[in-house]
C-alpha positions, 0 to 999 in steps of 0.5 A: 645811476642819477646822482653820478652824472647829476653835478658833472651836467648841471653847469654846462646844461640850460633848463628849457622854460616849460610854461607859457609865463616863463617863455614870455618872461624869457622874452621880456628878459630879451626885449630889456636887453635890447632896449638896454644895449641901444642905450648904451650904445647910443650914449657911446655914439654921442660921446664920440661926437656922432648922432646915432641912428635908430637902425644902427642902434638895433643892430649891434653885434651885442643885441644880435648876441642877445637875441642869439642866446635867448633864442637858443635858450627858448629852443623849440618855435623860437629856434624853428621859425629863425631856421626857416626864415633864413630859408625865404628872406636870404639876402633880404636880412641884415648880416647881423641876423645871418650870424644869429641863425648861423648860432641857432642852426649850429648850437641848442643848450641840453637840458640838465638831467633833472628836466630829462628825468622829469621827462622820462618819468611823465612818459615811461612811469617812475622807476624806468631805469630798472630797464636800463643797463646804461643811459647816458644824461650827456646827449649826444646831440641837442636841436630844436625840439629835442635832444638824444641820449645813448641808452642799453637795456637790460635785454641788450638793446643799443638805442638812441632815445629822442627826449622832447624840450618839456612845454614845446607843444604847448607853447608853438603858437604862441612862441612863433607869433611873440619871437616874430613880433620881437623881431619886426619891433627889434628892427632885425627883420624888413618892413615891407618882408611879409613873414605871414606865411611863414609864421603859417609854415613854422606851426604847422612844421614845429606842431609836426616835429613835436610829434615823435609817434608821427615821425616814428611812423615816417621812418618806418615807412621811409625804410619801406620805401628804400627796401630795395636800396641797399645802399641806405641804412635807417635806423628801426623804432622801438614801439615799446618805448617811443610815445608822443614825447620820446622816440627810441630807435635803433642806435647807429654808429657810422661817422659824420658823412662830412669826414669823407672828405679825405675819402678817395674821389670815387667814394666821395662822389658815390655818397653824393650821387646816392643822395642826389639820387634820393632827393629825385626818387623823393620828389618823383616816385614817393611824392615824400621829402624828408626836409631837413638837410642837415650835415648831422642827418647824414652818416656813413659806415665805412664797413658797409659802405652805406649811408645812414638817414636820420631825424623824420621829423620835417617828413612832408608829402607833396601834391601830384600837381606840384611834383609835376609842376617841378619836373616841367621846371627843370625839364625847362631849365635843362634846354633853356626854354624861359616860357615853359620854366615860367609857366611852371614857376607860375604853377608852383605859385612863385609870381604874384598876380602883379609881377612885373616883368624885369621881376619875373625874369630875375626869379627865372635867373635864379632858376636857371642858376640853380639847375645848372647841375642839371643842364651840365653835359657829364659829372658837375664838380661842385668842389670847384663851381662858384654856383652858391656864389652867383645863387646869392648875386641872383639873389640879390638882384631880386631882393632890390626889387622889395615892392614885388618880394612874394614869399613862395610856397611852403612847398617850394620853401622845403624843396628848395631847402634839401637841394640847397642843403645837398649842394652844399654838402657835394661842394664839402666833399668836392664831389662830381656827380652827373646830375643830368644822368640822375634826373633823366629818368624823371624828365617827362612822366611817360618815363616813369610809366 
């Protein structure tokens, strides 16, 4: 069964360095490259006549391309800590360092068959195969820490099995503290940007994605949770054969939730308004967010009409006390009020102690403009509102105010991710959802009880 597949996925695949020596390595490859590309883009600069500067040197589309490749190569804390440092910075970043994480949220090199089956081997024992009618080597998705593969047993079973990147664990902590140094001496990240927090958050959330017996246990409380939900489908896991590297669910079929796009209006705007609708009863009632809003993460079966949730890897719980703190926050936004939308901002932990006030009102911009789905009388069309767009000006106002850049919460980073993550997915299918109606249960707690 190997040898049929092994040449055909050698050459279009990339072996994921496994040891803490090779990951440096692959590092050390990457700062040579650097260093090389500045000098010669340098002497290309001095032949025209010009004097180069350092910055300009750095920040070449040809080193941006380097740091894009040896990342995505490296996967795993490298790619992680890319994706969530584009979550806080923002604008703070130089367009050269948005194009490289738009590369690593868009593309991961599999692993060749060899590596999958050294794997497999570690974690179902020699000779696994035998309880296979197929496997597939291709994976039919690749992301940062793992990648999927279609398999059917010989008892009929259809799965999706979820191989981890070998040496992703072991080499989190060190992978994020190296990459993040290698972008402060590259130049590609502010001075004065503050990423501690942040290299914090990328451990701990890549330690936790590392564990697929952790995220098998999410999704199946998840399915719990959304029992009286029809509308939803989650894949089930196979005890049997997930361990701590390897998670087999339940293969779903369905179609990308973005190809809806040709769906009718009313079907469109559904989808969006039952994942709206989640995002709420996550923050609200389960106090239980899945994280990543990924496109991929969403599918639609159009025999059914459901929509299926995948990857629980980014399943994070929250407090009480931050859930209520963001239901005094939009409750706020929806009327206007500045005062009480600060003092929840403040208990969310969004102000440093020294913030002046021109600062404190620049967030509270931003807040205003990112609950104005929920301040709109009616279904919000998010096909034709500019509101990324003026997010981002907001945005920029704040980000050239550097001295009182604070990096907010892990919290806060997370949530805002998913919604940001739906309302651009809404925006791709034009949909018009009234978010007001969605959010209304869950204004004030008395409403809930």
């Amino acid at each position: 069964m190997f040898d049929d597949e092994r040449s055909k996925r050698e050459a279009s695949t990339s072996a994921v360095p496994g040891g803490r020596l090779p990951r440096i390595a692959r590092l050390g490859v990457l700062a040579s490259g650097v260093a090389g590309g500045m000098l010669a883009e340098g002497a290309r600069q001095l032949a025209q006549g010009k004097r180069p500067r350092i910055g300009a040197l750095l920040l070449t589309p040809e080193n941006a391309r380097r740091v894009a490749d040896q990342l995505a190569r490296l996967r795993g804390a490298a790619m992680k800590f890319g994706q969530l440092l584009s979550m806080d910075a923002g604008d703070l970043l130089p367009p050269e360092f948005g194009a490289i994480l738009a590369r690593l949220r868009a593309d991961a090199k599999a692993m060749p068959m060899s590596q999958v089956v050294s794997v497999l081997d570690a974690n179902w024992g020699h000779g696994w195969d035998r309880h296979f009618r197929q496997f597939s080597f291709k994976p039919m998705a690749a992301a940062s820490v793992g990648q999927v593969h279609l398999a059917q047993t010989k008892d009929g079973r259809r799965l999706a099995i979820k191989v981890q990147y070998p040496g992703v664990r072991q080499s989190i902590d060190s992978d994020v503290d190296n990459v993040a140094t290698l972008l402060r001496i590259s130049g590609l990240l502010p001075s004065g940007l503050d990423v501690g927090p942040l290299l914090r958050e990328s451990k701990r959330q890549l330690h936790a994605e590392a564990d697929y017996l952790a995220e098998g246990a999410w999704l199946s409380r998840y399915a719990g949770l959304l029992v009286d939900t029809p509308e939803f489908m989650l894949p089930e896991v196979h005890a049997d054969l997930t361990t701590k590297n390897v998670l087999a669910m339940s293969c779903m079929g369905g179609i990308p939730v973005e190809s809806l796009l040709h769906a009718p209006q009313a079907e469109r705007d559904r989808v969006a308004g039952l994942l709206f609708g989640l995002l709420f009863r996550e923050i609200f009632e389960f106090r239980l967010l899945q994280t990543d809003p990924n496109f991929a993460n969403y599918r639609y079966d159009n025999a059914s009409r459901q929509v299926i949730l995948l990857d629980f890897g980014a399943t994070r719980p929250y407090p009480a006390a931050v859930v209520d703190a963001y239901r005094a926050l939009m409750a706020s936004a929806v009327v206007g009020d500045r005062q009480e939308l600060s003092m929840a901002a403040s208990t969310i932990g969004y102000f440093r102690a020294d913030i002046g006030e021109r600062q404190r009102q620049l967030v509270l911009d931003v807040f205003l403009h990112a609950c104005e789905p929920l301040r709109h009388a009616g279904a919000y069309d998010f096909g034709k509102s500019d509101l990324p767009a003026r997010i981002r000006d907001a945005g920029l106002a704040l980000s050239t105010e550097r001295n009182s850049w604070h990096t907010p919460p892990a919290d806060a980073l997370f949530l805002h991710r998913k919604a940001g993550g739906l309302y651009l997915l809404a925006a791709k299918l034009k949909a018009r959802v009234d978010i007001g109606a969605l959010f209304l249960p869950y204004a004030s707690r008395q409403a809930l009880s």
